[in-house]
N, C-alpha and C positions, 0 to 999 in steps of 0.2 A: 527450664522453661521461664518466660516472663513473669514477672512481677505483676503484669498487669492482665494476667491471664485472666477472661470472665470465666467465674462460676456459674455453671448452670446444671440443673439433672439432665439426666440421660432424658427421661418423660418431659422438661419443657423443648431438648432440643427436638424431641418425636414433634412435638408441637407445631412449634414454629417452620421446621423445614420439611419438605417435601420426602418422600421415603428413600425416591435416589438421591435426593441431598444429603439426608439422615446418611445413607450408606455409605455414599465416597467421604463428607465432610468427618463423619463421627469416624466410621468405621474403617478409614482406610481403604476405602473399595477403590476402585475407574470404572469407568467409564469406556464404554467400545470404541476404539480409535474410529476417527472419521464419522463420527454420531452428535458431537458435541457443536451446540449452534456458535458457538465460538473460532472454532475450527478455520473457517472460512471467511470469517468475518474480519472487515477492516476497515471497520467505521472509525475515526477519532474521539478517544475519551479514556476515561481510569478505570481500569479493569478494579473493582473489592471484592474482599470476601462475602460469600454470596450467608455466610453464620452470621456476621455482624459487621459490616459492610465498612474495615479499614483498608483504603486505600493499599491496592498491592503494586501493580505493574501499568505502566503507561503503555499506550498504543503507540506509540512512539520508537518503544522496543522491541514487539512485535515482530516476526518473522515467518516464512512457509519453512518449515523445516521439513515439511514431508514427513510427519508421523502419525499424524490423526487428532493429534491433541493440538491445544494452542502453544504456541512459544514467545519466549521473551528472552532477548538476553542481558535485562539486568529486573531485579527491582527495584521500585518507588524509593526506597530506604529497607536498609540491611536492619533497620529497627523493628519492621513490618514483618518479617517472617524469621524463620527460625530453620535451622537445617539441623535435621539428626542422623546420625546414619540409619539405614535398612539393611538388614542381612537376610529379610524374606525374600521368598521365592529361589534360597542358593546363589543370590548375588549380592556383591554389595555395592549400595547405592546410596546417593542419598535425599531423603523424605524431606519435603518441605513446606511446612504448617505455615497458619496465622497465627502471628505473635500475639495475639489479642484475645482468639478465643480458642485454639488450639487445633482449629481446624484444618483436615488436610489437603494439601492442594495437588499435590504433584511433586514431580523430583527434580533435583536438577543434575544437570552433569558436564562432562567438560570440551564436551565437541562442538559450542555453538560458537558465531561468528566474531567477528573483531566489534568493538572494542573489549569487550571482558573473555570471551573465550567459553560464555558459559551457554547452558540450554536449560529453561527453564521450562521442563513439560508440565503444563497445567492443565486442571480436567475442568472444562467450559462449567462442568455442574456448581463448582466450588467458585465462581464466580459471579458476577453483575458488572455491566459496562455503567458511567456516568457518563453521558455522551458531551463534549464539549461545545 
């Protein structure tokens, strides 16, 4: 993990974030595809972490990929998030946080469009837009 990972307790992230934030961002959870106000959305601006609001993925990147969640096919900087793999649920995949504060955003995987080839499914929860 980063070096510049925040510290925080389990009780101030209860605090600060909302209980489905708490759940997707802390705890790994999602979000129900096609639920997420991101989903649908394509206004222009910087999607951040919705834990501690480091720039992740530009609207720019953004794509319908047809899953319910939002997609990107690149991020902001490869500095900004962090990929582990997942072998829950009997597959594997892989998980991908905020470099910052550890939070979880979504996976990525390798069937999105050209230029990079990648899909970055992200849960609208574990987000904030900065509108440009």
């Amino acid at each position: 993990m980063s070096e510049n990972l925040i510290q925080i307790s389990e009780e101030e992230w209860r605090s600060r974030l909302s209980t489905e934030q708490f759940r997707v961002l802390r705890k790994k959870g999602t979000e129900a595809p096609f639920s997420g106000k991101y989903n649908d959305f394509y206004e222009k601006g910087i999607y951040s972490c919705a834990g501690c609001g480091q720039d992740l993925f530009s609207s720019s990147t953004k794509y319908d990929a047809g899953t319910g969640w939002p997609s990107f096919w690149e991020a902001i900087s490869e500095d900004n998030i962090e990929r582990i793999p997942d072998y829950s649920l009997g597959m594997k995949r892989i998980e991908v946080i905020c470099s910052r504060c550890g939070g979880h955003l979504g996976h990525v995987f390798d069937d999105g469009p050209a230029p990079t080839g990648e899909h970055f499914c992200i849960d609208s929860i574990s987000l904030n837009i900065n509108p440009e």
